[in-house]
DOBA-40623 format. One line per 5 residues: number of its first residue (from 0); their letters; for each residue x negated, y negated, z of C-alpha. Coordinates in Angstrom, 2 decimals, always signed. Example, Ala and Ser with C-alpha at 12.3 -4.5 7.8 and 13.67 -1.06 7.14 Angstrom:
// DOBA-40623
0) AS) -12.30 +4.50 +7.80 | -13.67 +1.06 +7.14
//
This chain:
// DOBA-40623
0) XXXXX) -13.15 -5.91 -26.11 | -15.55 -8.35 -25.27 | -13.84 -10.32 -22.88 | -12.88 -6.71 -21.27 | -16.74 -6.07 -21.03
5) XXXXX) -17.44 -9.16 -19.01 | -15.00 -8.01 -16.53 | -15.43 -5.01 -14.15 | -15.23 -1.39 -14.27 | -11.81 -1.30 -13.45
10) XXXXX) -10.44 -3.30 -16.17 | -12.67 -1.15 -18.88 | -10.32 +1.70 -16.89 | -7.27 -0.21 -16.99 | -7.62 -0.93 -20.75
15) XXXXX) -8.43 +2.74 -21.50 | -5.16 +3.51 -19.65 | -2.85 +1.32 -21.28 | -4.00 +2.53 -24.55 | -3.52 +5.42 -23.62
20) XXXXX) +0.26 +4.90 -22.16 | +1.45 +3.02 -25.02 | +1.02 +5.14 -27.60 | -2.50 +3.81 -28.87 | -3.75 +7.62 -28.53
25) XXXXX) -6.54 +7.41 -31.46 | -8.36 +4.17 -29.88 | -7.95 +5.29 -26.65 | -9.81 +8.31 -27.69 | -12.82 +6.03 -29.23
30) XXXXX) -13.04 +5.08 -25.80 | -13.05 +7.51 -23.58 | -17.05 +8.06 -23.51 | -17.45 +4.86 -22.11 | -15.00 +4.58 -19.03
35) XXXXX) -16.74 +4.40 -15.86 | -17.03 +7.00 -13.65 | -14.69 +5.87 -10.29 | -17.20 +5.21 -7.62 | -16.86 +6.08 -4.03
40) XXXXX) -18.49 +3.43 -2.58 | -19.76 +3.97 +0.68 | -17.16 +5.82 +1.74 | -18.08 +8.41 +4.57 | -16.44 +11.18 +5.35
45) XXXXX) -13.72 +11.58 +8.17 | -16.84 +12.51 +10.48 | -18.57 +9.63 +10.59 | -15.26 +8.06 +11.67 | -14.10 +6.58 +8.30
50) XXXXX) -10.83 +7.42 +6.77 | -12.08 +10.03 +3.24 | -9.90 +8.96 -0.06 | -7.83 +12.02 +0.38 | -6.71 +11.17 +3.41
55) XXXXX) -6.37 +7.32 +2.62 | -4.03 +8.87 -0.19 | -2.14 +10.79 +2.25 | -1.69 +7.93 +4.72 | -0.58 +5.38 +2.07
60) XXXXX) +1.68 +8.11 +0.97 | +3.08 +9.25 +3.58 | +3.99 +5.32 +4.59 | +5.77 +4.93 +1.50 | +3.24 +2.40 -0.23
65) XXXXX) +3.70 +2.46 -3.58 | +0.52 +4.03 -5.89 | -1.44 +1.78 -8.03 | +0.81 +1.13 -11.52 | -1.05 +3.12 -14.82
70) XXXXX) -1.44 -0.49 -16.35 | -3.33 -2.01 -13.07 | -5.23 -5.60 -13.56 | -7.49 -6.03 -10.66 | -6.88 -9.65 -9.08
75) XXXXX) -9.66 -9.09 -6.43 | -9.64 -12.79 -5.13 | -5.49 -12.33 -4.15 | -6.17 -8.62 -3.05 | -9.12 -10.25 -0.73
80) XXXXX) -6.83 -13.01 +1.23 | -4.54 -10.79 +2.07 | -6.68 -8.06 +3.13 | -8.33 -11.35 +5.37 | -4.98 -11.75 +6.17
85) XXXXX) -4.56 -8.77 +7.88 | -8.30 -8.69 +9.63 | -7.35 -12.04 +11.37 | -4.90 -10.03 +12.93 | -7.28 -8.80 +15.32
90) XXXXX) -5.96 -6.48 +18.07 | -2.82 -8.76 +18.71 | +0.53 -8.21 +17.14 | +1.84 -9.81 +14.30 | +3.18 -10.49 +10.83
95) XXXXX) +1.51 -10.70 +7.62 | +4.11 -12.42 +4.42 | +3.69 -12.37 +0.83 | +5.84 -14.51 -1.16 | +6.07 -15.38 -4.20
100) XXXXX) +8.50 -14.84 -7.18 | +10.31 -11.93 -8.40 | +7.51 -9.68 -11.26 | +4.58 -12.14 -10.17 | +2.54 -8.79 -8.14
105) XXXXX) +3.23 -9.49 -4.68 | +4.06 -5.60 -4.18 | +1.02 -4.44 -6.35 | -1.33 -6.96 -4.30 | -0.04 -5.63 -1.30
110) XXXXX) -0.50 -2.44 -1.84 | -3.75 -2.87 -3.25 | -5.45 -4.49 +0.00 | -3.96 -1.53 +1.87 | -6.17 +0.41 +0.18
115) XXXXX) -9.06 -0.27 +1.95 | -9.81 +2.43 +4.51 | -11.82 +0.12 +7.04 | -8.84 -2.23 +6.81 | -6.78 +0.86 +8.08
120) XXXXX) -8.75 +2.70 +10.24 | -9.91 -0.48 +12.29 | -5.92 -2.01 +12.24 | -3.51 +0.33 +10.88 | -4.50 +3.49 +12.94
125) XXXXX) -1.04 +5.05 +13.14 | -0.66 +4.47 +9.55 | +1.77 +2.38 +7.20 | +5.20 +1.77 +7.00 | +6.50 +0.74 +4.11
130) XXXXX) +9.61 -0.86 +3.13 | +10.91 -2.79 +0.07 | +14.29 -4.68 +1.35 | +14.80 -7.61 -1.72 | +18.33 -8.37 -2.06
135) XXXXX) +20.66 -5.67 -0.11 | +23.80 -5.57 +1.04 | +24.44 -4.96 +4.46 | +25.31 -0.79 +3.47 | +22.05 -0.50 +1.77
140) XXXXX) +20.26 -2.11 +4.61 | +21.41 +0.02 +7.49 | +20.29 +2.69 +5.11 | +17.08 +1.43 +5.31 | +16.97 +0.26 +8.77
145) XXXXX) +18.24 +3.78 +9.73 | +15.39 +5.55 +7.71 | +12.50 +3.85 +9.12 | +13.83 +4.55 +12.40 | +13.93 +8.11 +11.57
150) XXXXX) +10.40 +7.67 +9.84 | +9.11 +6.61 +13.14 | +10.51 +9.00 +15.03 | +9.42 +11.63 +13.39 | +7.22 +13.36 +16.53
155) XXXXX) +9.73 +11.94 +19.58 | +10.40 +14.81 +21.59 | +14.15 +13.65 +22.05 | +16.08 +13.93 +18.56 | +18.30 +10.47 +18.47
160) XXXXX) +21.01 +9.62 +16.49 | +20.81 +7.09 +13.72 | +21.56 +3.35 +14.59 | +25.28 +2.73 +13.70 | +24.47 -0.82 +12.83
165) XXXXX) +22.09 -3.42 +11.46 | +21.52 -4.67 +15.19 | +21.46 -1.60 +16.78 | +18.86 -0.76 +14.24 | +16.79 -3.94 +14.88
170) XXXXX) +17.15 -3.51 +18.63 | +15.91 +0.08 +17.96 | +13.17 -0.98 +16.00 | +11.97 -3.74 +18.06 | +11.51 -1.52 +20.81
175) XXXXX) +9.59 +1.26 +18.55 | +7.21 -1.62 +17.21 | +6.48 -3.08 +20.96 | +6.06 +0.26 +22.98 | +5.28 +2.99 +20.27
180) XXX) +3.82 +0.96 +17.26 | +2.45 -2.53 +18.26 | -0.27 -2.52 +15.37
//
């Protein structure tokens, strides 16, 4: 508890919640006076031209990005490069990789930067996109080739077909990402 009390509010909440989750009902309970109230920053309303929580919810969701984990440790100094990661963009094109091996957060940092509503108002206006490839075969990744292409699609006034193949779907895609979606 201590060293949890050092740390910020989010790990008090994260504590409380895996208590809670793994069948620690009765100490969760001894805690639940104490978790911190979530904070909304300085988050403005849609009005002032800043994306609101629920609709930073219904963006993320929408793009498929996957929602915080119930046991969530905040790593704010990982979450923070790649969110800088992402600002050096700027207003050109371009790629953004996280690597690392297989259970060590990569997805759950991800996610986490693109959580940050300047982040996507200012670079990500059209929203997010998200897809998990990892190890496919070439069947499961036309699947997910042809899904994205339908994903960004969606509001094309002519109704295409689905790519037949991997490079028809990358040639498909390309296109999409350079004339439609080149942020």
């Amino acid at each position: 508890i201590n060293i949890i009390l050092t740390k910020d509010n989010n790990s008090y909440r994260s504590f409380y919640n895996a208590l809670l989750h793994e069948g620690y009902r009765d100490l969760a309970a001894l805690l639940q006076d104490g978790i911190p109230a979530v904070s909304s920053g300085n988050r403005k309303s849609s009005m002032d031209g800043m994306t609101s929580y629920g609709q930073l919810k219904t963006i993320l969701c929408e793009g498929g990005v996957p929602q915080r984990p119930v046991v969530f440790v905040t790593r704010p100094k990982l979450v923070d490069a790649i969110k800088k990661k992402l600002y050096c963009l700027g207003s050109d094109p371009g790629w953004v990789t996280v690597y690392g091996m297989a259970g060590c957060g990569k997805t759950v940092l991800t996610a986490e930067a693109l959580r940050d509503p300047q982040l996507l108002e200012d670079y990500f206006p059209g929203g997010v996109h998200w897809i998990s490839v990892g190890k496919q075969d070439k069947a499961g990744l036309l699947i997910k080739l042809q899904n994205l292409c339908s994903r960004l699609e969606h509001d094309s006034t002519l109704s295409q077909r689905p790519p037949l193949n991997i490079e028809e779907a990358k040639d498909r895609l390309r296109l999409l990402m350079l004339r439609k979606y080149p942020r």
